[in-house]
C-alpha positions in Angstrom: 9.6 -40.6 -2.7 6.1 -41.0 -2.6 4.3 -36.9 -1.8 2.5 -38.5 1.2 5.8 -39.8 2.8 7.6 -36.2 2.5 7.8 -34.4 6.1 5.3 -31.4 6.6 7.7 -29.2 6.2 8.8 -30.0 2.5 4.9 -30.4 1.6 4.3 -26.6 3.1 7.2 -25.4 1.3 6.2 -27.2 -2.5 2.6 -25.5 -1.0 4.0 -22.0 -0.8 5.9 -22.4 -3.9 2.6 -23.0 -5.6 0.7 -20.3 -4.2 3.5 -17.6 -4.8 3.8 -18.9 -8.3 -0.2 -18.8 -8.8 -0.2 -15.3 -7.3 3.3 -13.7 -8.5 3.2 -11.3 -11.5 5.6 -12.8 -14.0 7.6 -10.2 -16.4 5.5 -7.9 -17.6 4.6 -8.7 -21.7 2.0 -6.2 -22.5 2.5 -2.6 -22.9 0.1 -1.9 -19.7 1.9 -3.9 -18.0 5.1 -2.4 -18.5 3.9 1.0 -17.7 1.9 -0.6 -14.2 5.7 -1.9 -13.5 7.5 1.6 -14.2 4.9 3.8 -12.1 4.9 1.6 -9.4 9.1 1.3 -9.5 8.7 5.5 -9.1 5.6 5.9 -5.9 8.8 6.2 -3.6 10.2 9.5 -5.7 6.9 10.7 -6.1 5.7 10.9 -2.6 9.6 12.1 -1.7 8.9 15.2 -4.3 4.8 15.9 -3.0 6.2 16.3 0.6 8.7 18.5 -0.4 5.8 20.4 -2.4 4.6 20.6 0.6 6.7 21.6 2.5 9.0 24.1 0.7 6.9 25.6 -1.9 6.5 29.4 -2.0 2.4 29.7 -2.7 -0.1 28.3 -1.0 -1.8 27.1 -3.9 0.4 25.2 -4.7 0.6 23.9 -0.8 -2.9 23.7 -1.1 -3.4 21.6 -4.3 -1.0 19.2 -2.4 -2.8 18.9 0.4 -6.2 18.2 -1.4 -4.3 15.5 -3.5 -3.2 13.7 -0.2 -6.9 14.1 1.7 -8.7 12.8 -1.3 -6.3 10.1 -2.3 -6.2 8.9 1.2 -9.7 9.9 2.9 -11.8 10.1 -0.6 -13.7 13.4 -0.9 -16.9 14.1 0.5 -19.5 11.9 -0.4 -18.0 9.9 -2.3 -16.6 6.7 -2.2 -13.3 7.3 -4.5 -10.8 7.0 -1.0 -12.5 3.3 -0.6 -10.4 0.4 -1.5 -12.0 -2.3 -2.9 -11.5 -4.7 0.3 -13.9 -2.1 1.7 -16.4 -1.7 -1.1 -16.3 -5.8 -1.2 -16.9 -5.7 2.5 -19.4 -3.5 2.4 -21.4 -4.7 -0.3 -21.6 -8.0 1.3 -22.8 -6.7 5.0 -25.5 -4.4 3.2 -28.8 -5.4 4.8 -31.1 -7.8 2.2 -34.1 -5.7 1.3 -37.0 -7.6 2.4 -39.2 -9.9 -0.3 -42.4 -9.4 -1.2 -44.6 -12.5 -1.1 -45.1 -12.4 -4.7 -41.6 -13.3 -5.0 -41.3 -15.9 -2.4 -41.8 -19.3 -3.5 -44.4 -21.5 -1.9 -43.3 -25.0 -0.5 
């Protein structure tokens, strides 16, 4: 069968197929990428065991340096941009007003 005389819904299916395998991380084969795979496999634990940090621990230092993990992971600190993803930073960086040219740098027609 010719690819133009498959229904839409076969073509959008090979599409998707194409894209997931473009976009899909394959087994990890470098040590990074191993350790990426493992750490990620373990956020759900590790965000089970801060709340209960959190909520159950006897100082409150140790409440407190649990807190200030959370608020800068999630809101960034102060004045800085570290609680930014990089959607945002892109976003940002691309709606920043142009500073305006001097005419020495503007080309003449």
């Amino acid at each position: 069968m010719i690819p133009e005389d498959k229904p839409l819904s076969e073509k959008l299916t090979l599409y998707h197929q194409a894209i997931e395998s473009e976009f899909s991380l394959n087994e990890p084969d470098t040590p990074v990428e191993i350790a990426y795979s493992k750490l990620n496999g373990l956020l759900n634990e590790a965000t089970k065991a801060l709340e209960s940090i959190l909520l159950s621990a006897e100082s409150d230092a140790v409440r407190m340096s649990g807190i200030k993990l959370v608020f800068e992971y999630t809101l960034g600190k102060p004045g800085s941009s570290a609680g930014e993803d990089e959607l945002t930073k892109l976003v940002k960086s691309l709606t920043a007003p142009v500073p305006a040219q001097t005419t020495a740098n503007v080309a003449k027609p």
